[in-house]
TORMAR-418272 format. One record per residue (C-alpha): z negated, y, x negated; residue in three letters. Coordinates in steps of 0.25 Angstrom, whole numbers, padded with zeros to 4 digits, always signed. Layout:
<nodes>
ZYXALA ...
</nodes>
This chain:
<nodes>
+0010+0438-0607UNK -0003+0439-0615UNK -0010+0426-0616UNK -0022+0428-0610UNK -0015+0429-0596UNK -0010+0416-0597UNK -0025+0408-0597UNK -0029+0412-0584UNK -0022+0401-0577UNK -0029+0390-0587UNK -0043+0395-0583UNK -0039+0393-0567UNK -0034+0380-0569UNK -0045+0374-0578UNK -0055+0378-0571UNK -0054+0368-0557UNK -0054+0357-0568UNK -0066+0362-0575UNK -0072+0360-0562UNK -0069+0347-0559UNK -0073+0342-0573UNK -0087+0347-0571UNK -0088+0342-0557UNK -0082+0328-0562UNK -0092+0328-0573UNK -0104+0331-0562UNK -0098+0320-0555UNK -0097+0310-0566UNK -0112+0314-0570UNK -0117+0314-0554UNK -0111+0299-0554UNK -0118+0295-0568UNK -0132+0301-0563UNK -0127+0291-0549UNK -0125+0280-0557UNK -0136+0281-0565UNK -0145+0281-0554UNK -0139+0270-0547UNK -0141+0262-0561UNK -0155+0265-0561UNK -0158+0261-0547UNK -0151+0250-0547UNK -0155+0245-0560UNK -0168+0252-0562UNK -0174+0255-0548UNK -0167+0244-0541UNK -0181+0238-0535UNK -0187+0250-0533UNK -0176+0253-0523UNK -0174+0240-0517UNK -0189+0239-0514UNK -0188+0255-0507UNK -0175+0248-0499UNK -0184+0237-0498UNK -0196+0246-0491UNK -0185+0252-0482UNK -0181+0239-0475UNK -0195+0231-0477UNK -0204+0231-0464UNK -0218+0230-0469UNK -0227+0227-0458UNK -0243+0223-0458UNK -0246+0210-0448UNK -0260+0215-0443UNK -0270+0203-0442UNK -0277+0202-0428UNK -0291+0204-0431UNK -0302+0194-0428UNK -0310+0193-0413UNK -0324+0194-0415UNK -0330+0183-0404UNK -0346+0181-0398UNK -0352+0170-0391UNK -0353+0170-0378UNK -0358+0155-0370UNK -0354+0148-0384UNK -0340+0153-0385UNK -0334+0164-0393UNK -0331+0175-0385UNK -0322+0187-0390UNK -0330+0201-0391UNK -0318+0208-0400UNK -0305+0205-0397UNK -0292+0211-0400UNK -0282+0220-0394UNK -0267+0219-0397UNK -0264+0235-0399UNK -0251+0241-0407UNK -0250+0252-0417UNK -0241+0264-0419UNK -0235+0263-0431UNK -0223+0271-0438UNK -0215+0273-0451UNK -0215+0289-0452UNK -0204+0289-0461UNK -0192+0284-0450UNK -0203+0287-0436UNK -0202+0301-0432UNK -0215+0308-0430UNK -0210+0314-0417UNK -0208+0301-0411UNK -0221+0295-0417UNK -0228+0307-0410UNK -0222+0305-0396UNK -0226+0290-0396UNK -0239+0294-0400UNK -0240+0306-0390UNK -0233+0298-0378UNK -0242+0283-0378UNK -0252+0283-0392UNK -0260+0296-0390UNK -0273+0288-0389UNK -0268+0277-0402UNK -0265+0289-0413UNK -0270+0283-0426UNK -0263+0291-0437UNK -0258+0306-0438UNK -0245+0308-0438UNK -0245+0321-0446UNK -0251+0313-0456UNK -0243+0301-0456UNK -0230+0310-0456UNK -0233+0318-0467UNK -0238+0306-0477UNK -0226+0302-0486UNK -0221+0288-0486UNK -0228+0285-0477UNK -0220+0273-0467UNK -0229+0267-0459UNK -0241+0273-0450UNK -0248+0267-0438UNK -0249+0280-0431UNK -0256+0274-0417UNK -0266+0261-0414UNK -0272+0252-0404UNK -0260+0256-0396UNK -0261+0248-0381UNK -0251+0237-0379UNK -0246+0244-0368UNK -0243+0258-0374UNK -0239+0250-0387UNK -0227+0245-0376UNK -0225+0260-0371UNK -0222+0264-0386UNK -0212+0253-0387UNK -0205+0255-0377UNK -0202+0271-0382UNK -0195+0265-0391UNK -0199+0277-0401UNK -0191+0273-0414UNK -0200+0269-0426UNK -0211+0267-0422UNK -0219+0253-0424UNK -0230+0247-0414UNK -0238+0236-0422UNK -0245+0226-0415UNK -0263+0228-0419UNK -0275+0222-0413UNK -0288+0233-0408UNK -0300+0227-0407UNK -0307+0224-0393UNK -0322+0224-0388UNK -0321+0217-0376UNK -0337+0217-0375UNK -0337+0230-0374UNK -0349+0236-0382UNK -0355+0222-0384UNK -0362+0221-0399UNK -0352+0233-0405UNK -0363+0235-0415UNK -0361+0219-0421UNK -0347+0219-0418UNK -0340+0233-0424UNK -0326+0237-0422UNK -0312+0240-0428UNK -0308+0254-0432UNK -0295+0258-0431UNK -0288+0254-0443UNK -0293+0239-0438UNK -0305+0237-0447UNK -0318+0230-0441UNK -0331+0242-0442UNK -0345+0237-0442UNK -0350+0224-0436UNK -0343+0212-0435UNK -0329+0219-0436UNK -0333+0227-0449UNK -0341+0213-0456UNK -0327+0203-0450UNK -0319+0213-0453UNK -0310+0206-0464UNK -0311+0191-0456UNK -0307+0199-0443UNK -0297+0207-0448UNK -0289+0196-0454UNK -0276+0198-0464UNK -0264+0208-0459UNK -0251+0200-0462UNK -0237+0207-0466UNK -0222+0208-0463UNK -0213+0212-0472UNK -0199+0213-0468UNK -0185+0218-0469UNK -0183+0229-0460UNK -0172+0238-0454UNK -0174+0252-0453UNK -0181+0254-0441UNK -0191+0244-0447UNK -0188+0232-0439UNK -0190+0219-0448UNK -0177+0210-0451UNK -0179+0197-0451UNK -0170+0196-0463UNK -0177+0199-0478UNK -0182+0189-0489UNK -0192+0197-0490UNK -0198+0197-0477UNK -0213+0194-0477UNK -0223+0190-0465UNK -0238+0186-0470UNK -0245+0184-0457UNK -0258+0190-0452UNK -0271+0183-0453UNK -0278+0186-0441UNK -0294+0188-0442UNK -0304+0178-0438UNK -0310+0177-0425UNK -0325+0179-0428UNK -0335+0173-0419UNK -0349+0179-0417UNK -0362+0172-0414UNK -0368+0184-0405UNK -0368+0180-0390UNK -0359+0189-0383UNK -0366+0187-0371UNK -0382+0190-0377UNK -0375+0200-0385UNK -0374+0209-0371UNK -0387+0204-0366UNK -0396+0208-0379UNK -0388+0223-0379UNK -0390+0225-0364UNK -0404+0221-0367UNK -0406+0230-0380UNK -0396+0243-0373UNK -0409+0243-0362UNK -0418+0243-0372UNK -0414+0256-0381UNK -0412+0262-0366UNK -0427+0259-0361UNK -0431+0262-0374UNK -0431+0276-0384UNK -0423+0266-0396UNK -0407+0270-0396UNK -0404+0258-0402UNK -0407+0242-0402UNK -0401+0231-0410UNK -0404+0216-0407UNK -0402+0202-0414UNK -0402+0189-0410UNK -0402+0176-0418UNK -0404+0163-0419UNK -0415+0161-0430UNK -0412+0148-0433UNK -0397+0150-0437UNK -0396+0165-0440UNK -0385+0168-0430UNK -0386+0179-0422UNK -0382+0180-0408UNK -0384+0194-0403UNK -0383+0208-0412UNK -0384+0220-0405UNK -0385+0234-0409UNK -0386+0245-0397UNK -0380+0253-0394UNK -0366+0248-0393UNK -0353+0254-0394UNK -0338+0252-0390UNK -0332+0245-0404UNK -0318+0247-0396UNK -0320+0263-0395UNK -0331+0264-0409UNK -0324+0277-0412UNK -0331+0283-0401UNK -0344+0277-0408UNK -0351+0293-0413UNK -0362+0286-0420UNK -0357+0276-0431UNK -0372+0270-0429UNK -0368+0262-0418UNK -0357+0253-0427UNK -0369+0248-0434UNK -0376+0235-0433UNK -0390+0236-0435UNK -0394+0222-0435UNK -0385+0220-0448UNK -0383+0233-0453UNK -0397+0242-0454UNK -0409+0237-0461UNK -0422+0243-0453UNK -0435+0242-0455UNK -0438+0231-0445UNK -0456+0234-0446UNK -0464+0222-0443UNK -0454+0211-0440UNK -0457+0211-0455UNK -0471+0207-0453UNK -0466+0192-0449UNK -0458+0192-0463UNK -0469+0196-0470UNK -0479+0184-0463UNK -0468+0175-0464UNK -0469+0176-0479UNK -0485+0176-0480UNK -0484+0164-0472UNK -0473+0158-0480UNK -0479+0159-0491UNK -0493+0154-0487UNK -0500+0166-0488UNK -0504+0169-0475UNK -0504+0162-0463UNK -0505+0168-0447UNK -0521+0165-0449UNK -0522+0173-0460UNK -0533+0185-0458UNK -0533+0199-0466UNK -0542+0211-0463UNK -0533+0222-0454UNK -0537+0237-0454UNK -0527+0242-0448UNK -0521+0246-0461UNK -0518+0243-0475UNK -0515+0251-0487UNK -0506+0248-0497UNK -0499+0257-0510UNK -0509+0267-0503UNK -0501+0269-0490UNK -0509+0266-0478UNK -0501+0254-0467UNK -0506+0255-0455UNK -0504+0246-0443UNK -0498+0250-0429UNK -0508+0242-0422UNK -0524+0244-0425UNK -0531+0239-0414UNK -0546+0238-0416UNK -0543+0221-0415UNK -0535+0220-0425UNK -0544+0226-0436UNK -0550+0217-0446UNK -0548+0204-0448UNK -0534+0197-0441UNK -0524+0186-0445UNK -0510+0187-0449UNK -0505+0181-0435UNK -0511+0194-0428UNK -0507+0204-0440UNK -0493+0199-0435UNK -0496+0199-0421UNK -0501+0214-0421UNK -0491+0216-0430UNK -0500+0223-0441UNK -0496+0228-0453UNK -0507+0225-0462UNK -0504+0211-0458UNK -0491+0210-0465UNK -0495+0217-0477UNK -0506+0207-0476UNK -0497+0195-0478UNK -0491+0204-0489UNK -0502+0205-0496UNK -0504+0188-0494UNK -0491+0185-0499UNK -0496+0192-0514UNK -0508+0182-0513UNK -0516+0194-0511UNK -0522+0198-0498UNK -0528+0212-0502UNK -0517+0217-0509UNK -0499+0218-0510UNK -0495+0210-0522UNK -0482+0210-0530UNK -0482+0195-0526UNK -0484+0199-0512UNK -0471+0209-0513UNK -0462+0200-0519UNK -0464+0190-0510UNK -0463+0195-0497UNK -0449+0200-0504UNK -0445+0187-0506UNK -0448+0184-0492UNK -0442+0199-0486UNK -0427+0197-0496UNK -0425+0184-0501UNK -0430+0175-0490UNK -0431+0183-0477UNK -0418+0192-0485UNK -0421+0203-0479UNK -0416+0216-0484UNK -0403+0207-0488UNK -0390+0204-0480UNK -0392+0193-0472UNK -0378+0187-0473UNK -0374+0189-0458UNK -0360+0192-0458UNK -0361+0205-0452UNK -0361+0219-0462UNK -0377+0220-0464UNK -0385+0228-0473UNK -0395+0224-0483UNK -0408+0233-0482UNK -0419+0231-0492UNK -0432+0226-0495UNK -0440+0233-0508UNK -0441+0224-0520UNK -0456+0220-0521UNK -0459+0228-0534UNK -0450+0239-0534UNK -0453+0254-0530UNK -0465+0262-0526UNK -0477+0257-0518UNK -0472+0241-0516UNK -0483+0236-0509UNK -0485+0246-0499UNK -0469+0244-0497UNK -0470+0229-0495UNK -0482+0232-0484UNK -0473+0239-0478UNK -0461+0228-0479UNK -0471+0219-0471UNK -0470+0225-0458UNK -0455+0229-0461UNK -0455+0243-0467UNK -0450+0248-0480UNK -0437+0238-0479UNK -0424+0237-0473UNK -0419+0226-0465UNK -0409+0222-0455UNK -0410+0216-0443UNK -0402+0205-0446UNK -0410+0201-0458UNK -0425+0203-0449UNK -0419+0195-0440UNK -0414+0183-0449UNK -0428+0183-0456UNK -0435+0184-0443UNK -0427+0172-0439UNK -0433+0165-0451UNK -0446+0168-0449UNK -0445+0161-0436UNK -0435+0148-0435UNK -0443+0141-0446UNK -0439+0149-0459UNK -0426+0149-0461UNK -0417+0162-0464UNK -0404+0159-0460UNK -0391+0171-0462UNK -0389+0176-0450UNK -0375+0174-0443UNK -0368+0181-0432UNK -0353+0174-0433UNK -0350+0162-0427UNK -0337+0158-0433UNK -0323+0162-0432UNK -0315+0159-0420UNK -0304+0149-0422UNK -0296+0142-0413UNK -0307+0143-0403UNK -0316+0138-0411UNK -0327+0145-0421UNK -0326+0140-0434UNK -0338+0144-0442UNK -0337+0152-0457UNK -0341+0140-0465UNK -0343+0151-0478UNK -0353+0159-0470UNK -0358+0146-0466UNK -0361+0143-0480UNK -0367+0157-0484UNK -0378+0156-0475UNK -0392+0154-0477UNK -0402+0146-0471UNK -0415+0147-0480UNK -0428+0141-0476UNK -0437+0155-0482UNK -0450+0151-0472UNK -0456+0137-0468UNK -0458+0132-0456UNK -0471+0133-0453UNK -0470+0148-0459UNK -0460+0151-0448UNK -0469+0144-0435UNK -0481+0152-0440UNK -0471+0164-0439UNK -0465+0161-0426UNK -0481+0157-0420UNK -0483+0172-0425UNK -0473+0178-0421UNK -0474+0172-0405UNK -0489+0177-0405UNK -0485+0190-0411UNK -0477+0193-0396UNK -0492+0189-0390UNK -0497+0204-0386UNK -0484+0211-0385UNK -0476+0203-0377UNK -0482+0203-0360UNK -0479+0200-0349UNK -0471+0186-0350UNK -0460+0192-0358UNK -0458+0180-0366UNK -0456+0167-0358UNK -0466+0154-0360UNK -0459+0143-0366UNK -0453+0154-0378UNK -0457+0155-0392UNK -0454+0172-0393UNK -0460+0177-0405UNK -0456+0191-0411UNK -0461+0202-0421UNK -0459+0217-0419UNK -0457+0229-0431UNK -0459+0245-0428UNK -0453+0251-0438UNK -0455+0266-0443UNK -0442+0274-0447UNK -0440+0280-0459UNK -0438+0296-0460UNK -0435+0305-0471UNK -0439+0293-0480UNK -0451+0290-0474UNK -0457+0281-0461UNK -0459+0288-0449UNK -0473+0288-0447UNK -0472+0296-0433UNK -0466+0285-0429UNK -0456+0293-0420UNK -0443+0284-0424UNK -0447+0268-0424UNK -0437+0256-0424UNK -0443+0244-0416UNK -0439+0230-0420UNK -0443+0216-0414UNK -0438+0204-0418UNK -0442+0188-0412UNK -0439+0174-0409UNK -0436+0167-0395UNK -0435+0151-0393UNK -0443+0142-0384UNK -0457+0139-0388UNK -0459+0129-0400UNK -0444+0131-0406UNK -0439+0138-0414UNK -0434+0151-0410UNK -0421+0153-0405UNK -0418+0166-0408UNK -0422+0179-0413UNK -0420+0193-0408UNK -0423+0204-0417UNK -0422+0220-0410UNK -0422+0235-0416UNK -0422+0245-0407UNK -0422+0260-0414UNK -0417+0274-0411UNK -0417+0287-0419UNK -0430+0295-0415UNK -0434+0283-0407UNK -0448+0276-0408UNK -0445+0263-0404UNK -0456+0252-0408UNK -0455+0239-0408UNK -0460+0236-0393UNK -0446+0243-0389UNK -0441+0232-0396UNK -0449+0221-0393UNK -0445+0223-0377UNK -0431+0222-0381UNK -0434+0209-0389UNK -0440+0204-0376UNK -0429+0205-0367UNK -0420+0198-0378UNK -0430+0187-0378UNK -0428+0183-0366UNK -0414+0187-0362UNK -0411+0178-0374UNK -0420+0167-0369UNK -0412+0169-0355UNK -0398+0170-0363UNK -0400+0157-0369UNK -0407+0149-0361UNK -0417+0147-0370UNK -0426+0135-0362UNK -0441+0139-0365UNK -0449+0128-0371UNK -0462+0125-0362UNK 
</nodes>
């Protein structure tokens, strides 16, 4: 046989072991790569992977802090205005909760509660945890339950509560959705009402239910936010709106904003700003102008309540008293710009004292006392500028933050020799124009003028609620200020001014015998496209003034601003308004008159 024929046979039967040594070689390799791998993560990745094993069974869990009530005075006793609302959340891990299930909950019970899309929170990688609905009712939290939908979380919340309805929403505020306080009270506490979140962290089975086994386990507690106590009385609060919501109604203004303090401590007792609106439903708010405070937060030009600055200076400084005389025409001229006063009756020419310049409230009268405080009576000095600067920012600090404890803003008042025509713009600054101020800083100097000379911060908090008791902040206690910045007899001269300068325009018995009710008024002009007005088709009206029983010192001080876009409202608009507070306060308080 040739040989050739016989090596046919040895190719067949080498060939299935060829095989298996190959496949024995990929084996021995596949389990090499194995063990390799396993030595690395074993030796190499071994925490990385206990910690992702770790992740897996470890319930991580927030321990939301219940936010702070905000509390009036009502009769002496703190009464809650903002409470809170046990609610719950919808909560779900996206990586084990099915979105069909998620949408049925949803779609059967939390229609109205939807905070998150699920689109969105099923289509974001890694994602495990998502609080898809909020502010869920207890009793369709309960109805959720009770579906027994698998994974799926309800967590405990709180949402806010106005029990008073629309009652000072403008100094109050409100929490938004993702629980932080906006605006008033709620945005400036926000932090010492908020409190701290505490935390779980726990071992956990695979539905996410904690195991009360674990070394690891760990519970920091919630530190609940502070109970903060306002000094604004509830009551009067709702009395001085009413008042002021029939005012803008009988009256072209669209707006009114009111304070009431006490001059001789600072604290203030009612802070209105109407209209209102419903801090429980804000998102329905069209006009984000209604969330602001205005008696903290927008410096205006308050007009010729500046005039009793302005005297209070010339008479501090004893260059001028109320019997001092200056020849009026009616007009004056300064940086060759013609001022002009609103009232030129034919009486009032020639020669007049300080005492009636304040009564008729004339404007050559306070650039007048201007021109006294620069030892000059013909002529605006550089002395005369810087020191009715010193009065206006450093000791009446207006054009400064007062220190309340509400958000304020600063506003300005020009440097005395800086920038273009000075002395025609501190003329100006005499009968409050060509400045910015707030009302919470008119008010605090007015109340200075008037309760012997002392500027005192103003205050609006009480303390914080524990235990039943308030506990006043002793480190706002030690920040505020209580500086002597007039005399006395600066201040009675100012009060004995101020009671005569009510003579003409107040008739008809409005204010009681046996009351000392002195008060000052400013019209101001608006600016437009950079400049005043001068058809005077847009006015803001401002009076502010004191209330006590004859021969005291005053009690109080209510300050008013009512404007509206378009709207000519003058200072009489205002001055009504102040003298239905004057004696609804007199009334509210029981203020005994002194005969």
């Amino acid at each position: 046989m040739p040989r050739n024929s016989q090596q046919k046979p040895e190719t067949i039967t080498d060939s299935p072991r060829r095989r298996i040594k190959i496949l024995h070689s990929v084996v021995l390799v596949a389990l090499g790569i194995i063990l390799v791998r396993l030595f690395i993560i074993q030796i190499f990745e071994h925490n990385d992977w206990v910690a992702k094993a770790n992740e897996q069974h470890t319930l991580l869990e927030t321990i939301t802090a219940k936010r702070g009530e905000i509390y009036m005075i009502d009769h002496g006793e703190p009464v809650a205005v903002v409470l809170n609302q046990t609610t719950y959340q919808l909560v779900i891990d996206p990586a084990v909760t099915k979105k069909e299930d998620v949408e049925k909950v949803i779609n059967d019970y939390a229609k109205d509660y939807v905070a998150a899309d699920l689109n969105e929170v099923y289509n974001t990688e890694n994602l495990r945890y998502s609080i898809v609905a909020k502010n869920i009712p207890r009793d369709v939290a309960q109805k959720i339950a009770d579906s027994e939908t698998p994974a799926i979380w309800l967590k405990k919340t709180n949402q806010r509560v106005y029990p008073e309805g629309q009652l000072a929403s403008g100094l109050l505020g409100f929490v938004n959705n993702d629980g932080v306080g906006q605006y008033g009270a709620e945005g400036s506490f926000n932090k010492q009402l908020a409190g701290e979140d505490g935390l779980v962290k726990a071992t956990a089975d695979v539905n996410k239910v904690a195991l009360s086994i674990g070394n690891d386990n760990v519970k920091i507690p919630a530190k609940d936010g502070e109970n903060i106590v306002l000094s604004v009385d509830r009551s009067l609060e709702q009395g001085v709106e009413e008042l002021a919501m029939n005012a803008i109604n009988s009256t072209a203004a669209t707006n009114a904003s009111v304070l009431v303090m006490d001059p001789n401590t600072g604290e203030v007792i009612t802070m209105a700003n109407l209209p209102n609106y419903d801090p429980a439903n804000y998102d329905k708010v069209t006009d984000a102008a209604a969330f602001v405070n205005y008696t903290t937060e927008v410096p205006y030009e308050p007009a010729s309540i500046c005039k009793s600055f302005t005297f209070s200076a010339a008479i501090n400084e004893g260059k001028m008293t109320a019997d001092t005389t200056y020849f009026n025409e009616h007009y004056t001229t300064v940086d060759g710009w013609k001022i002009e006063n609103a009232e030129q009756r034919g009486i009032l020419y020639g020669t007049i004292n300080m005492k009636t310049a304040l009564y008729w409230s004339l404007n050559t009268g306070s650039i007048q006392a201007l021109r006294l405080l620069g030892d000059n009576p013909n002529q605006i000095t550089q002395q005369g500028r810087e020191r009715l600067y010193d009065y206006y920012y450093n000791k009446f600090r207006l054009g400064q933050a007062t220190g309340i404890e509400l958000i304020e803003a600063e506003g300005f008042i020009p440097d005395p020799n800086e920038g273009w025509g000075r002395d025609s713009t501190y003329a100006n600054m005499t009968f409050g124009q060509n400045l910015g101020i707030t009302m919470i800083q008119t008010a605090s100097a007015f109340s200075a003028v008037v309760n012997g000379g002392t500027w005192h911060t103003p205050t609006i908090v009480k303390g914080v609620l524990k235990n039943g008791e308030i506990v006043k902040d002793s480190a706002s206690e030690n920040s505020a200020i209580s500086d002597q910045i007039l005399s006395e007899e600066t201040s009675a001269a100012m009060r004995d001014m101020l009671i005569y300068n009510r003579g003409y325009k107040v008739t008809g018995g409005i204010d009681r015998p046996g009351y000392d009710i002195g008060g000052k008024s400013g019209t101001a002009q608006v600016v437009v496209n950079g400049a005043y007005d001068d058809t005077f088709a847009q006015l803001v009206g401002s009076y502010i003034g004191f209330v006590g029983p004859s021969g005291e010192l005053p009690k109080y001080v209510i300050m008013v601003k009512m404007w509206g876009e378009g709207a000519s409202i003058g200072s009489g608009d205002a001055m009504d308004l102040f003298d239905k507070l004057s004696n609804y306060l007199i009334d509210y308080q029981k203020i005994k008159p002194r005969i």
